[in-house]
Residue, then its C-alpha position, 0 to 999 in steps of 0.5 A: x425429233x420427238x412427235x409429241x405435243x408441247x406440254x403447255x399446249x396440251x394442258x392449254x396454259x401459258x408458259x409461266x403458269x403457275x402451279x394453282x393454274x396448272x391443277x385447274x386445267x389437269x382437273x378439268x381436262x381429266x374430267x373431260x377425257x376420262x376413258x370411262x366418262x368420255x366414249x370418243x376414240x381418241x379418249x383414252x390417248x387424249x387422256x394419257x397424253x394429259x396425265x403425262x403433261x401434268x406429271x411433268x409440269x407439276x414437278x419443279x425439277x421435270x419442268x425446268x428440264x423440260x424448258x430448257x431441253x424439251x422432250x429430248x431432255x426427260x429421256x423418257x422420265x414422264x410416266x404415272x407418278x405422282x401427281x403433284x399434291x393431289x395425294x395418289x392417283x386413287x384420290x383423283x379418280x375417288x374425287x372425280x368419279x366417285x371410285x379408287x384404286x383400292x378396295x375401301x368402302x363405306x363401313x356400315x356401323x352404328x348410327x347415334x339417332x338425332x336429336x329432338x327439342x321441345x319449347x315447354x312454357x311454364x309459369x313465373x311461380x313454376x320457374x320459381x319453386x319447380x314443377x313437373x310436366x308432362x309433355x307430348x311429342x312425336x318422334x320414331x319408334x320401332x315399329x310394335x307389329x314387326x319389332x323394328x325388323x321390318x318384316x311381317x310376323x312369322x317372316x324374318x328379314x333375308x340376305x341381300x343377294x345382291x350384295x351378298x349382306x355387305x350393303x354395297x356393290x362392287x364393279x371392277x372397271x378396267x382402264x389404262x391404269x389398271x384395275x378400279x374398284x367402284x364402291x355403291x350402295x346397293x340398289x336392292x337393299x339399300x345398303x341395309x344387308x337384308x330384303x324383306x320378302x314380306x314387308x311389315x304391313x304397318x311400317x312398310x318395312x321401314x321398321x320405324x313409326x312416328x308416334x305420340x310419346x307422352x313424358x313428364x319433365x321435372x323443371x328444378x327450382x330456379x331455372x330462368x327462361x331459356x334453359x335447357x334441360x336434358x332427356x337422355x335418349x328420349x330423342x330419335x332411335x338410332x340406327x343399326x343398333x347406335x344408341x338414341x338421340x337425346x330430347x331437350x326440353x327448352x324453357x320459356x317462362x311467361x311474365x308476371x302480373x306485378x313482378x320482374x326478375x332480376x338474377x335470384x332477386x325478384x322486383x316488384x314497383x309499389x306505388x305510395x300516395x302523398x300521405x303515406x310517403x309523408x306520415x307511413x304506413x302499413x301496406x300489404x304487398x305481394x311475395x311469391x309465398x302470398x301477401x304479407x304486411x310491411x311498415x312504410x317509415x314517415x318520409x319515403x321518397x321515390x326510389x327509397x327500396x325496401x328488401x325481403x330477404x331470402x323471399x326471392x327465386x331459389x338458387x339453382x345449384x346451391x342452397x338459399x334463395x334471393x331477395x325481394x327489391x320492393x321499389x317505391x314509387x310516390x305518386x303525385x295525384x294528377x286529378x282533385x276535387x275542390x276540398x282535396x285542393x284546398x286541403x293541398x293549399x293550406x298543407x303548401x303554405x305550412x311546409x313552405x319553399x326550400x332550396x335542396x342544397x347540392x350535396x343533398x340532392x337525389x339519384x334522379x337530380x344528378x342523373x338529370x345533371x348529367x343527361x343535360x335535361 
C-alpha cells in the first residue's frame, strides 16, 4: 500500500475542484515551499510532493485515474511534466522568483527619449494670420563638461567588472530541478556596462543636465484652440544612443474683445438704435484687417446677418479664408428723456397697430411657439 498522501489533501481542495481552484492553491503552495524561498527542512520534499500533486490533477486523464485507482493506478506516471497551461516550469519559477530555467536576460538597447509638452497661449489675431514665438523650456541635456560620458575630462568611463560590461548579473542556484539562472541588474553599475572611476564634477556622472532650452514655434495661419503642433526631437534625449523624444506645443487661443469664432468664420453682434434699423445707415465696424464702413438697408430687423466674404480665419490646409457673420441687434432704448418720449408718441401714433399675420412671422416667434413661452 502506497505512503503517499492524497493528492487533494496535499494541494488542500475538495475533490470536485475545478481547474481554476487547483491553480490557486499549486501557485500559492509553490510560493510557500520553494526550497529557495522556504529554509525548513522538510522544504524541498513538501515542495516536490506539491509539484507532483499538480501535475497529476491538473491532467484531465491523470486525474480520472487517479479517482478511480489511486496511487496503485498511475504506476509511477506522475513526474515533472508539464504543468498544466502555465506554459513550462521556467515560466513558473520567472513569475514566482524573478528566475528561469534558460539563459534569457534583459537586452539592453536603445531607448526612444519621452516626450514633452508645452501650453503656449496666443492671441485671436495670432491664431488667426500665424505668428512665430519663442518658448523656454526645461528638459535634459548631455552634459556640456563630460559630453554626456559621464566621466571628468581627461577620464574615460571603464568596464563594469562586476558584470564584465554586460549590465547584468548571473547567479546560478541549484535545486531539485536542476540548474536555475537568476538574471539581475548589476548593483555596481546599473546595468549601464561602465563605472566611472571619476565621475563628471558637474553632472555627477549621471551624464544629463536639465537646462533651459529657448525654441521658436512657428504657429500656421488658422489653427484653433487646442491644436497640437509638433517639434521633432526637441523632446527628452533618449537613451544608449535611442533618438530624442518629441516636444508638443499645445495652443490655447485667448478670447477677443467683440469676436467669436465660429469654423473659419468669424462672428461679431452689432448693435443698431431704432433709427437706424428703420431709415439705414453707414456704420464702421471692425474686421480682422481693421475697420471698414458697410451700409445698413432701411428696415433691418433683429437677427437680419450681413456677410463679409472671405474676411474670416484663413483655412488651415487649403487656400482661401472664411466669411465674417455680422449679426444685427436692435436695441430698444430702455431710458427717454421727455422730448425723446413725445417724439416716440407721435412716431407710435403715425405707424399704427398691425396684427404680423402667421406666415410672416419671425424666427424668434416661432421659436417661442415651439418652447410653449
Amino acid at each position: 500500500m502506497s505512503d503517499k498522501r492524497d493528492y487533494y489533501q496535499v494541494l488542500g481542495v475538495g475533490r470536485t475542484a475545478e481547474a481554476a481552484e487547483l491553480k490557486k492553491a499549486y501557485r500559492r503552495l509553490a510560493r510557500q515551499y520553494h526550497p529557495d524561498v522556504n529554509k525548513e527542512t522538510d522544504a524541498e520534499d513538501r515542495f516536490k510532493e506539491i509539484n507532483e500533486a499538480y501535475e497529476v490533477l491538473s491532467d484531465t486523464d491523470k486525474r480520472r485515474t487517479y479517482d478511480r485507482f489511486g496511487h496503485a493506478g498511475l504506476d509511477g506516471a506522475a513526474g515533472m511534466g508539464d504543468f498544466g497551461g502555465f506554459g513550462g516550469i521556467s515560466d513558473i519559477f520567472e513569475e514566482f522568483f524573478g528566475f528561469g530555467t534558460g539563459t534569457r536576460s534583459r537586452r539592453r538597447g536603445p531607448r526612444r527619449g519621452d516626450d514633452l509638452q508645452y501650453q503656449l497661449r496666443i492671441s485671436f489675431e495670432e491664431a488667426a494670420f500665424g505668428c512665430k514665438k519663442d518658448v523656454e523650456i526645461q528638459r535634459l541635456e548631455a552634459c556640456s563638461a563630460c559630453q554626456g560620458t559621464g566621466a571628468e575630462p581627461g577620464t574615460t568611463p571603464v568596464h563594469c567588472t562586476q558584470c564584465n560590461g554586460s549590465g547584468e548579473v548571473r547567479r546560478v542556484q541549484q535545486s531539485i530541478l536542476g540548474s536555475f539562472v537568476n538574471v539581475t541588474t548589476c548593483p555596481v553599475c546599473h546595468g549601464e556596462g561602465e563605472t566611472m572611476p571619476m565621475p563628471c564634477h558637474r553632472c555627477r556622472g549621471k551624464k544629463v543636465l536639465r537646462v533651459a532650452k529657448t525654441l521658436t514655434v512657428k504657429v500656421p495661419p488658422g489653427v484653433d484652440d487646442g491644436a497640437r503642433i509638433r517639434l521633432a526631437g526637441e523632446g527628452e534625449p533618449g537613451l544608449r544612443g535611442g533618438p530624442a523624444g518629441n516636444l508638443y506645443v499645445l495652443l490655447r487661443i485667448q478670447p477677443h474683445r467683440v469676436f467669436r469664432r465660429k469654423g473659419d468664420d468669424i462672428v461679431l453682434e452689432m448693435g443698431l438704435n431704432v433709427s437706424q434699423a428703420a431709415l439705414g445707415d453707414k456704420v464702421t465696424i471692425p474686421t480682422l484687417e481693421g475697420e471698414e464702413i458697410i451700409s445698413i438697408p432701411a428696415g433691418t430687423q433683429t437677427g437680419n446677418v450681413f456677410r463679409l466674404r472671405g474676411r474670416g480665419v484663413p483655412h488651415l490646409r487649403r487656400s482661401g479664408r472664411g466669411d465674417q457673420l455680422i449679426i444685427v441687434q436692435v436695441m430698444v432704448p430702455t431710458a427717454l428723456d421727455e422730448r425723446q418720449r413725445e417724439l416716440f408718441q407721435e412716431l407710435g401714433e403715425t405707424l399704427g397697430k398691425e396684427i404680423i399675420p402667421q406666415q410672416e412671422r419671425g424666427f424668434m416667434d416661432r421659436l417661442r411657439d415651439a418652447l410653449n413661452l
